[in-house]
C-alpha positions in Angstrom: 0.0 0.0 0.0 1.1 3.5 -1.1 2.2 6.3 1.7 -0.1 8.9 1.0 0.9 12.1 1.9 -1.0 15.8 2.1 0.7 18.4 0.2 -0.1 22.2 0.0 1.7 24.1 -2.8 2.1 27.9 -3.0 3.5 29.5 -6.3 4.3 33.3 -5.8 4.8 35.0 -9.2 5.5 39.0 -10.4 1.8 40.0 -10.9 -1.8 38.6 -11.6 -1.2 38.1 -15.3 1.5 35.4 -14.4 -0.7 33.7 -11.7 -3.9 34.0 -14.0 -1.7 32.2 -16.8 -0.4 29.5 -14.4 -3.9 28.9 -13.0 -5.5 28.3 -16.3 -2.9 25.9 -17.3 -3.2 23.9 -14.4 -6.7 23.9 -14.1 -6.6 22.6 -18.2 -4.5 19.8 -16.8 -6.3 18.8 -14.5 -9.6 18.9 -16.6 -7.7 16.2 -18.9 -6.1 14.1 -16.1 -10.0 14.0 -15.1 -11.4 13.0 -18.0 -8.5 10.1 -17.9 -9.1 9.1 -14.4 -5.4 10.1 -13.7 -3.7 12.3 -11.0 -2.6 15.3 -12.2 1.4 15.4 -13.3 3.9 17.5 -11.1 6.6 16.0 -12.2 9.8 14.1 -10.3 7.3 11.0 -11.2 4.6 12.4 -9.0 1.1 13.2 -9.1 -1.5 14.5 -7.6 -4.7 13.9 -6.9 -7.8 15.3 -5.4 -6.1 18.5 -6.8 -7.7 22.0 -5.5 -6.5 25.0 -7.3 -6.7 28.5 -6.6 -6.3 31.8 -7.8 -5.1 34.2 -5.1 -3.9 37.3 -6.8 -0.7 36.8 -7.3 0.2 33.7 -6.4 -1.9 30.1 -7.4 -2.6 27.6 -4.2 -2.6 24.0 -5.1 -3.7 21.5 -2.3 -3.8 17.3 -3.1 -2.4 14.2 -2.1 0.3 12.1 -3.4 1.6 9.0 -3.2 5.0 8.5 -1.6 5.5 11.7 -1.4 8.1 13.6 1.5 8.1 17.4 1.2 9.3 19.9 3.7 8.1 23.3 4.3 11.7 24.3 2.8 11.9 26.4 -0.1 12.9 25.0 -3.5 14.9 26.5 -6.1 
């Protein structure tokens, strides 16, 4: 049986414009991985399921679940 592990992702970007762009691409993705009964891909092998996305200004909010999944509340990159 899988770990299953929470996750809760906050991108911060320049201005609305960026978030509004990433937030329509995500929510595209995960109107296909829907429609295939798939998670939703966030790469490193992972996805996510039960995804929630959100549009907060200037930054997009993306909660789920994932399989085998260990994050931190580091910051990457």
């Amino acid at each position: 049986m899988a770990n299953i592990c929470s996750v809760n992702i906050r991108v911060k970007s320049v201005d609305d414009a960026s978030a509004q762009k990433l937030f329509d691409r995500l929510t595209a993705l995960q109107k296909e991985a829907d429609a295939q009964h798939i998670g939703l891909f966030i790469g490193s092998e992972r996805y996510l399921f039960e995804a929630a996305i959100e549009n907060c200004g200037t930054a997009v909010k993306v909660d789920g679940w994932v399989k085998w999944g260990v994050l931190s509340g580091e910051k990457l990159g």
